[in-house]
C-alpha positions as CSV (number, residue, x, y, z in Angstrom):
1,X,21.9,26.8,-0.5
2,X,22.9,24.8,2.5
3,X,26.1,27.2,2.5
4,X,24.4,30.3,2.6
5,X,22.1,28.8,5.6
6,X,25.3,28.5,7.3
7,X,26.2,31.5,6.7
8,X,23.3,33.0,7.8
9,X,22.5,30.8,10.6
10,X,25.3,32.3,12.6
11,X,24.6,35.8,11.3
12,X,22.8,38.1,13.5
13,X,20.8,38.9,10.6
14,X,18.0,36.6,11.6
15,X,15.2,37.4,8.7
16,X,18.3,36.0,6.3
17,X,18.7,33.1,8.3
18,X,14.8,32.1,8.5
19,X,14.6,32.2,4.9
20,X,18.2,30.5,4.1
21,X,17.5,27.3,6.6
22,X,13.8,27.3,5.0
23,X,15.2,26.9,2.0
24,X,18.0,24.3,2.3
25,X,15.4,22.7,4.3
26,X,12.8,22.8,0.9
27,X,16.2,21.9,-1.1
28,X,16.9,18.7,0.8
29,X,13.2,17.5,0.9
30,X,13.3,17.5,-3.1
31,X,15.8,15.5,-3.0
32,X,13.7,13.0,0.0
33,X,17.0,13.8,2.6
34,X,14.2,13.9,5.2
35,X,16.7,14.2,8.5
36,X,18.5,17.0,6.7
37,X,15.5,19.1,5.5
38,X,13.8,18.5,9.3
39,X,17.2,19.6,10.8
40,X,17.2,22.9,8.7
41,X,13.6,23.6,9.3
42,X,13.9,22.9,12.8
43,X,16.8,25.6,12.8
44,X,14.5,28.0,11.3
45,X,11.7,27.4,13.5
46,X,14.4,28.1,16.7
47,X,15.3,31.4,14.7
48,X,11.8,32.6,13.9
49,X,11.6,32.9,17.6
50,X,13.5,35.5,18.1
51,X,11.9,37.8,15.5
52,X,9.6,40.4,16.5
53,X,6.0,40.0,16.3
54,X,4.7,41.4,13.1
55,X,3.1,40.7,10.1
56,X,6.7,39.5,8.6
57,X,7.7,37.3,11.4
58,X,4.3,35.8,10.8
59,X,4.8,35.1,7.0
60,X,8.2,33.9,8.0
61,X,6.7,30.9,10.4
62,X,4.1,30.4,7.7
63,X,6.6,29.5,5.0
64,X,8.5,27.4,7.7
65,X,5.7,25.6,9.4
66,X,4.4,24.6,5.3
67,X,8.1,23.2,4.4
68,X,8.2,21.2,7.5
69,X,4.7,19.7,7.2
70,X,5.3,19.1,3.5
71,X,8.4,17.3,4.2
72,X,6.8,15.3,7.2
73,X,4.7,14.1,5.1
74,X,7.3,11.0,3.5
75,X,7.8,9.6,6.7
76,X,3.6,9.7,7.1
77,X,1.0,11.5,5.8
78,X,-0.5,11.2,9.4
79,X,2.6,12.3,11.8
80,X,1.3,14.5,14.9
81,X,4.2,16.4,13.7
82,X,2.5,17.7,10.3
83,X,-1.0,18.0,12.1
84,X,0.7,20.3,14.0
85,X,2.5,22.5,11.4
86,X,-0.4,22.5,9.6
87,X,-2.7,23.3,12.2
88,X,-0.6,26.6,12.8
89,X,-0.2,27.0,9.0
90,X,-3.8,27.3,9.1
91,X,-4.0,29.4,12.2
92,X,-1.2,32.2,10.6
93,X,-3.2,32.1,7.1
94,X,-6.3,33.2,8.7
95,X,-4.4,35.9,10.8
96,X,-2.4,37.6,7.4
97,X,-5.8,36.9,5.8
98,X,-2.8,34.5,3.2
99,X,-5.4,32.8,1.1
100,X,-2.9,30.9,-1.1
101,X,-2.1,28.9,2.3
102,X,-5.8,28.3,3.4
103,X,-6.3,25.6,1.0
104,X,-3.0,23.5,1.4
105,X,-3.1,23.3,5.0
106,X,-7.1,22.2,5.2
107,X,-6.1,19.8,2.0
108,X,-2.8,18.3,3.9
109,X,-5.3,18.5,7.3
110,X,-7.5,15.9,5.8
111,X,-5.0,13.9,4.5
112,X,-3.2,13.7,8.0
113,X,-6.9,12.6,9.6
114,X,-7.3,10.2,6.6
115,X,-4.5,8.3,7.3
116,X,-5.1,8.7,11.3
117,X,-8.6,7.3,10.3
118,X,-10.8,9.9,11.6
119,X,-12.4,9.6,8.5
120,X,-15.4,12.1,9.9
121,X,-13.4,15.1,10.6
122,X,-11.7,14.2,6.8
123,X,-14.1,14.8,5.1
124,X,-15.1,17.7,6.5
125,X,-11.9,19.0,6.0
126,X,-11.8,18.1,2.4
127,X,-15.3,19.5,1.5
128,X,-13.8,23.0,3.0
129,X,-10.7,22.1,1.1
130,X,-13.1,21.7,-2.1
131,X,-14.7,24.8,-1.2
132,X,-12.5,27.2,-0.5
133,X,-10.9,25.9,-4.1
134,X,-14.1,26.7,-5.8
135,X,-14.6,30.0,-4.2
136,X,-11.1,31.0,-5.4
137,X,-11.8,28.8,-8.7
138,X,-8.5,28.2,-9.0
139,X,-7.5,25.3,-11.3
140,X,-4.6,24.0,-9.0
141,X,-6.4,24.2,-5.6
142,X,-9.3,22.8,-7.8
143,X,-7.7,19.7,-8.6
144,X,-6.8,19.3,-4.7
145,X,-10.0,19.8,-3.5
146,X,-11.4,17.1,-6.2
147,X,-8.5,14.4,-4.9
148,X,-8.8,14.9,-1.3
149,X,-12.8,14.6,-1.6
150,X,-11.8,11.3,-3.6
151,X,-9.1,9.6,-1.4
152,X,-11.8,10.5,1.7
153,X,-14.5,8.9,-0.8
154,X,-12.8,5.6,-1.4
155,X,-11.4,4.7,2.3
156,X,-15.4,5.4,3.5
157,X,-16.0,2.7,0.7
158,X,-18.2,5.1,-1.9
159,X,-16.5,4.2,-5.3
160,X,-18.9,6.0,-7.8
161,X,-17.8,9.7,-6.1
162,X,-14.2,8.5,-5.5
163,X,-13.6,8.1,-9.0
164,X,-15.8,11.2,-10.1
165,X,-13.4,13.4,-7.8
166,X,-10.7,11.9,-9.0
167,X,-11.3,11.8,-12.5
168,X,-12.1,15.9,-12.3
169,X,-8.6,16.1,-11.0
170,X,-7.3,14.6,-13.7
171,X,-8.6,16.2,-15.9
172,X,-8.0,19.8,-14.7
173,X,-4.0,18.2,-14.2
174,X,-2.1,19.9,-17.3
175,X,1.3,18.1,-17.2
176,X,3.3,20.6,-19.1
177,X,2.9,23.5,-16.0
178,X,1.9,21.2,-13.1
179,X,5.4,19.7,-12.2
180,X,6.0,22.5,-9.9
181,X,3.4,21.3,-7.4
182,X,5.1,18.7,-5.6
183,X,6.2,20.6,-2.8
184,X,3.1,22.1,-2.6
185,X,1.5,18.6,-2.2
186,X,4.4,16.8,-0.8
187,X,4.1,14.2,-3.9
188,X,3.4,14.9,-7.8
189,X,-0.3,15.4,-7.8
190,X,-0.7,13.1,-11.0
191,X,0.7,10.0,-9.6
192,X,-1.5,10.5,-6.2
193,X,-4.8,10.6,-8.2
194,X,-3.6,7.6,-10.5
195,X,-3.0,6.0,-7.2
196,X,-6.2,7.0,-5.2
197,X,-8.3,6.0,-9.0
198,X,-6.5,2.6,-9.6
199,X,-7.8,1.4,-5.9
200,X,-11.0,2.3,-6.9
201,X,-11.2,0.7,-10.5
202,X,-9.1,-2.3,-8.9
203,X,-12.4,-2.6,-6.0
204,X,-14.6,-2.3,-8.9
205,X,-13.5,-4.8,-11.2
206,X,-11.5,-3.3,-13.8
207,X,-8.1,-4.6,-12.5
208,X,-6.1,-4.1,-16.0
209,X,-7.0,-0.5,-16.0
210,X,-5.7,-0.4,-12.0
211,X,-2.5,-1.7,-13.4
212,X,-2.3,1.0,-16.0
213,X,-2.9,3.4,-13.8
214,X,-0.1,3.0,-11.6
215,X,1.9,2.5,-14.4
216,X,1.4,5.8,-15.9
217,X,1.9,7.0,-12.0
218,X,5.3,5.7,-12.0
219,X,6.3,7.4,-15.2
220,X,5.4,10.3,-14.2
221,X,7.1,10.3,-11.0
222,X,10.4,9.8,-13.0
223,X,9.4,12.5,-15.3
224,X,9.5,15.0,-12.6
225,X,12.5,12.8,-10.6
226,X,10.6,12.7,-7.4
227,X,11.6,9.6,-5.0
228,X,8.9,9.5,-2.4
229,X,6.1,10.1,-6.0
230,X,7.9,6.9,-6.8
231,X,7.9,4.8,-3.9
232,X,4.1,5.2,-3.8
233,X,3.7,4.7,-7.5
234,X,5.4,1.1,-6.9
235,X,3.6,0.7,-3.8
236,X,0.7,1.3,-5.7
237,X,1.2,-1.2,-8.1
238,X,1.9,-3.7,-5.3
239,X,-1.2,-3.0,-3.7
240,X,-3.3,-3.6,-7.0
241,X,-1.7,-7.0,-6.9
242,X,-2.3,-7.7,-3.3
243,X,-6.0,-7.0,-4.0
244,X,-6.1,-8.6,-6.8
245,X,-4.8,-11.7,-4.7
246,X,-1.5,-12.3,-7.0
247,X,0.9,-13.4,-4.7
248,X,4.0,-13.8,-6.7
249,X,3.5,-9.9,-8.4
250,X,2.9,-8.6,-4.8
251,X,5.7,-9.6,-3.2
252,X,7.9,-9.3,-5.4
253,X,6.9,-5.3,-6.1
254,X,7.0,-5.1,-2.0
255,X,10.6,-6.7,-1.9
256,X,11.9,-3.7,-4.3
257,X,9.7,-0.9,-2.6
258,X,11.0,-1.5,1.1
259,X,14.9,-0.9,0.6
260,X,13.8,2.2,-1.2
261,X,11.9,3.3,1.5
262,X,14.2,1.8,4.4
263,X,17.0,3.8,2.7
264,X,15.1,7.6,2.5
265,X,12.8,7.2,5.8
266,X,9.7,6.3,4.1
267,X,7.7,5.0,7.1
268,X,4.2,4.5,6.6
269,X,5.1,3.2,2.9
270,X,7.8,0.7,4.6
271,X,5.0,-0.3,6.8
272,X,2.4,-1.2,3.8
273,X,5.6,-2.9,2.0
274,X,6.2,-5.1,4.8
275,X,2.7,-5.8,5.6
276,X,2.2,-7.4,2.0
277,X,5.8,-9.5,2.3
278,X,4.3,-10.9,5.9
279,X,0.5,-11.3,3.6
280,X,2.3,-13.3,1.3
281,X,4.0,-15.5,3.9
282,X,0.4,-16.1,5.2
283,X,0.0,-17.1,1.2
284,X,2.5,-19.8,1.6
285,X,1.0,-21.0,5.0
286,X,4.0,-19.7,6.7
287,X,2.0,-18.9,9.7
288,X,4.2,-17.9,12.4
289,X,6.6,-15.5,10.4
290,X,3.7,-13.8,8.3
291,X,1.9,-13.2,11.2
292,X,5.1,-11.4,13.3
293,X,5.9,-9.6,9.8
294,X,2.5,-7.9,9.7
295,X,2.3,-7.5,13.4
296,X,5.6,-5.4,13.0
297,X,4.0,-3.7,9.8
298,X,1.1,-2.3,12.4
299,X,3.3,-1.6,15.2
300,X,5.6,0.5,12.6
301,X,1.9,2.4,11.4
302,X,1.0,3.3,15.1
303,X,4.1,4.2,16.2
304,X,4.4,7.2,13.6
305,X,0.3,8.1,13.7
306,X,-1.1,6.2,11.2
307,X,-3.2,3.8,11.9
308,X,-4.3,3.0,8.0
309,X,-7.0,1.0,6.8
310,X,-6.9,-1.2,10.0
311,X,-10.6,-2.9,9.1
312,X,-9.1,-4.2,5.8
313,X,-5.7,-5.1,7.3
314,X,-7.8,-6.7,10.1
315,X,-9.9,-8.8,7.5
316,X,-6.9,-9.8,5.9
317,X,-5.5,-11.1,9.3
318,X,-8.9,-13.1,9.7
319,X,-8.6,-14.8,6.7
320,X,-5.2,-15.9,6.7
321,X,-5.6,-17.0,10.1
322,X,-8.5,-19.4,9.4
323,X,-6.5,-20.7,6.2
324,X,-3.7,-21.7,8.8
325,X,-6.8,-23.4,10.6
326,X,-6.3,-21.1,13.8
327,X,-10.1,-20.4,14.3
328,X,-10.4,-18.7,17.1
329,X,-7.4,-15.9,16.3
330,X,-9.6,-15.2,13.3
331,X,-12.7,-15.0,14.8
332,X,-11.0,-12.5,16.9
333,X,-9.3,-10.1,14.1
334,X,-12.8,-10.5,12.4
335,X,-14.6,-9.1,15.7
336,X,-12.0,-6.4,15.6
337,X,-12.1,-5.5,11.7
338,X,-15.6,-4.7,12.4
339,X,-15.9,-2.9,15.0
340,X,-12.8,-0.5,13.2
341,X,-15.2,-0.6,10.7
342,X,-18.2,0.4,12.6
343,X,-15.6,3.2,14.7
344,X,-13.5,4.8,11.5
345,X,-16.7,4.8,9.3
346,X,-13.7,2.9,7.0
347,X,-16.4,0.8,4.9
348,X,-13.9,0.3,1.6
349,X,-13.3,-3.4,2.9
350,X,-17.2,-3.9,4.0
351,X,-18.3,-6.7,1.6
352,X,-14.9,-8.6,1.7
353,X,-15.4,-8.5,5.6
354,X,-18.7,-10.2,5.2
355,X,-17.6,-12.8,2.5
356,X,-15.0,-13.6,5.4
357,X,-16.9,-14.3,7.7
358,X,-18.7,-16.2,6.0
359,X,-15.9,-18.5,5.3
360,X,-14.9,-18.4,9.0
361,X,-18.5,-19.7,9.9
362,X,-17.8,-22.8,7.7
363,X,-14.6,-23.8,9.1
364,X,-15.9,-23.7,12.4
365,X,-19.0,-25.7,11.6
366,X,-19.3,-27.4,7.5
367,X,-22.6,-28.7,8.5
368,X,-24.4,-25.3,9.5
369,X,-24.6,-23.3,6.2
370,X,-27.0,-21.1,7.3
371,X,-25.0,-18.7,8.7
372,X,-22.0,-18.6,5.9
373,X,-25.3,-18.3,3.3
374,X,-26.6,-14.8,5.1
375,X,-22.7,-13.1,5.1
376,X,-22.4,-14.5,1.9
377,X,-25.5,-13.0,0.4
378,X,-24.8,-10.0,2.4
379,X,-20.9,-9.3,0.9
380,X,-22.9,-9.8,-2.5
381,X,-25.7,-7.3,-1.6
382,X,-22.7,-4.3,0.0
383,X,-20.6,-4.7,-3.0
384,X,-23.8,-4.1,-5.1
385,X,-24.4,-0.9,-3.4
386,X,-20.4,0.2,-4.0
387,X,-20.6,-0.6,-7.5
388,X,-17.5,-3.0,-6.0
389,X,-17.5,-6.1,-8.6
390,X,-14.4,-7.7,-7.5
391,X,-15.5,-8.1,-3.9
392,X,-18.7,-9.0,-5.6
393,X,-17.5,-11.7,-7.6
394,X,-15.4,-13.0,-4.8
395,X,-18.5,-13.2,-2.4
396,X,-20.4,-14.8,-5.2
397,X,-17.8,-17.5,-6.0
398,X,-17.7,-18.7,-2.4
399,X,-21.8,-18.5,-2.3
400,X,-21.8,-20.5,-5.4
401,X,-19.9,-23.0,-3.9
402,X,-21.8,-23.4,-0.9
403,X,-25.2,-23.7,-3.0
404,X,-23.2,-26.8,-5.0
405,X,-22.5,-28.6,-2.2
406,X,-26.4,-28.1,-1.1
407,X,-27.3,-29.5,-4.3
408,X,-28.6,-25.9,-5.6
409,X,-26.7,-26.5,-8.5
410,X,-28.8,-24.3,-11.1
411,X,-28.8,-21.1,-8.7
412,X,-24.8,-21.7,-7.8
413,X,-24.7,-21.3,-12.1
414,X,-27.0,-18.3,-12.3
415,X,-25.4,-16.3,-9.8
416,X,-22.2,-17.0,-10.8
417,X,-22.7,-16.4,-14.4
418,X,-24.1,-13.0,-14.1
419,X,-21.1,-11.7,-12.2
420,X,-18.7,-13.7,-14.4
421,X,-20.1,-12.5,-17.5
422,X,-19.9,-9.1,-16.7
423,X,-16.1,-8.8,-16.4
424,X,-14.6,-8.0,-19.5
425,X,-10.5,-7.7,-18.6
426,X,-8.4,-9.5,-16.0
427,X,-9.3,-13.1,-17.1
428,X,-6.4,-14.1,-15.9
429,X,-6.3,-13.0,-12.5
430,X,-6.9,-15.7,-9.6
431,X,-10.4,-14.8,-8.6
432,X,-11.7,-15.0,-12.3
433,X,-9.9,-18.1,-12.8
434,X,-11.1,-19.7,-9.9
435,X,-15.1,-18.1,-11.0
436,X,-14.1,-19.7,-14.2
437,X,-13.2,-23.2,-13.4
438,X,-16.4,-23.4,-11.0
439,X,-18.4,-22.4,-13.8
440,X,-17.2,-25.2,-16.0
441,X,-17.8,-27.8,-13.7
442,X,-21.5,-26.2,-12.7
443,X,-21.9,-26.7,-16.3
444,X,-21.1,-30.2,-16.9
């Protein structure tokens, strides 16, 4: 293929060349050369230029301006670059009246303004998306419209209709004819809404099933040989440990995805990868080099329009900072989770943000509990409403602590036990453990 766009390319025959570059350009991003398939799509966009206006030239930059934004997408599912393909996509559908490109480019629109964290205009892209998929009721536009309405679901922190979406969308997935899709998507479909479902069965307290999940993800990203569907499949896995607070698991799934993603150009996944290593440094009460690691990590994210979950990154910052005893840098990245928070409409990380504060408020002061009680009790009561048990049980364990040291020892147990003894898997994850051994000496 890359031959004939040569060939082509210096032909005067410039409809030949258009599709020829497009197509080395789709060739190359299957394989995740990113530099190659931009260099060939750029080519075609430079050629498209000189066609004349019609409805052909028009179809021509359509199929172009999709490639490209498809392929942006591994460096960032929030480039500028692939709003603006996208955008025009969109624009040049609505002109040829091209249905069949409607959808994609609202469903990789809202993607792009996930990841930017403009979670408002997200989701009313994905509800179009959604719509214009049950309008056509098309099966594969209808499993689209059911993940994007999901991923914008979780990242807003509602975890019942995340995991309703996404579960439609796997369920309309039929693995036999599907593999086709991923450059339709710019990932397999399959291992995106294992991905988007393990973070919210993870959040809501069925961490062994989170762990499947992304297994089966990464299985199928080597079923259909897809390296950027696998990347995110591992990252995924990592991220399920980082939540899960397994330090050892995390880091060592973030050292194998960042070469991988160094190597082909995966940005915003080398930016997550390295965020976790620096976490895990913070872990290990290795301050100064966690903290310039995950400084870097968020520098990397901005600088290729991705912001990403900044109120749980933030909140995540806050705590390791007041572990390292450096109060008022955590006060700070606290003050500045929320307000992200409060600005993106990002509320996933809303009850863990409280539970930290919390536990900022007793480091600065041990003898005023007052203050560490109310966020306590008010992480407990968010999670609640998200149906969140992990961040629940977390919330609960450092409530149940305080309530034993004020000699409240029969409500530390009651509380504690009710969370506790709803969990059913993942006894031997930190947080349980920790619930665990509380419990036994509450008991005593």
């Amino acid at each position: 293929m890359s031959e004939l766009a040569r060939h082509f390319g210096r032909s005067d025959n410039a409809f030949k060349a258009v599709e020829y570059l497009r197509l080395a350009g789709e060739q190359a991003a299957r394989r995740s050369a990113l530099s190659e398939a931009e260099v060939y799509l750029r080519q075609a966009l430079d050629r498209v230029k000189l066609l004349p206006a019609e409805n052909r030239r028009d179809r021509a930059e359509l199929a172009v301006q999709f490639a490209l934004g498809s392929a942006l997408s591994a460096e960032s599912w929030g480039a500028p670059e692939k709003i603006r393909a996208f955008e025009r996509v969109s624009e040049l559908a609505t002109r040829l009246g091209a249905e069949a490109e409607v959808f994609p480019a609202l469903w990789h629109l809202a993607e792009a303004y996930l990841v930017q964290e403009k979670l408002t205009r997200a989701h009313e892209l994905a509800q179009q998306a959604l719509h214009v998929a049950e309008t056509a009721n098309d099966r594969r536009f209808l499993l689209g419209g059911h993940d994007v309405v999901g991923e914008v679901a979780l990242w807003s922190g509602n975890l019942r209709v995340s995991r309703a979406h996404t579960m439609a969308a796997l369920e309309l997935y039929d693995r036999a004819i599907d593999q086709d899709l991923v450059p339709y998507y710019g990932m397999d479909p399959l291992s995106l809404f294992c991905i988007t479902l393990a973070y919210a069965e993870c959040a809501m307290g069925r961490c062994d099933l989170a762990l499947k999940l992304c297994r089966d993800a990464q299985v199928r990203a080597t079923e259909v040989s897809h390296i950027l569907s696998s990347a995110f499949s591992l990252l995924a896995v990592m991220t399920v440990h980082y939540m899960c607070r397994e330090v050892e698991q995390a880091e060592a799934a973030a050292a194998e995805v960042v070469p991988i993603c160094r190597e082909h150009g995966f940005s915003e996944a080398l930016g997550w990868g390295c965020w976790v290593l620096g976490w895990a440094m913070l872990e290990r009460h290795r301050l100064n080099e966690g903290l310039q690691m995950m400084a870097e990590a968020m520098k990397l994210h901005e600088s290729i329009g991705g912001t990403v979950a900044t109120p749980w990154r933030r909140g995540v910052l806050a705590e390791g900072c007041a572990k390292n005893a450096r109060l008022d840098d955590a006060q700070e990245e606290l003050r500045q989770a929320l307000d992200a928070a409060d600005q993106t409409r990002g509320h996933f990380f809303d009850a863990e943000l409280c539970r930290i504060g919390g536990e900022i408020a007793l480091r600065c002061d041990p003898q005023d509990q007052r203050a560490a009680e109310r966020d306590f009790r008010q992480a407990i009561a968010l999670a609640k409403q998200q149906d969140a048990r992990l961040w629940e049980l977390r919330a609960t364990v450092s409530l149940a602590r305080l309530l034993y040291d004020s000699n409240r020892r029969d409500e530390a147990r009651s509380v504690l036990a009710e969370i506790y003894n709803w969990f059913t898997e993942g006894f031997d994850l930190p947080d349980l453990k920790e619930a665990r051994t509380l419990l036994d000496e509450l008991n005593r």
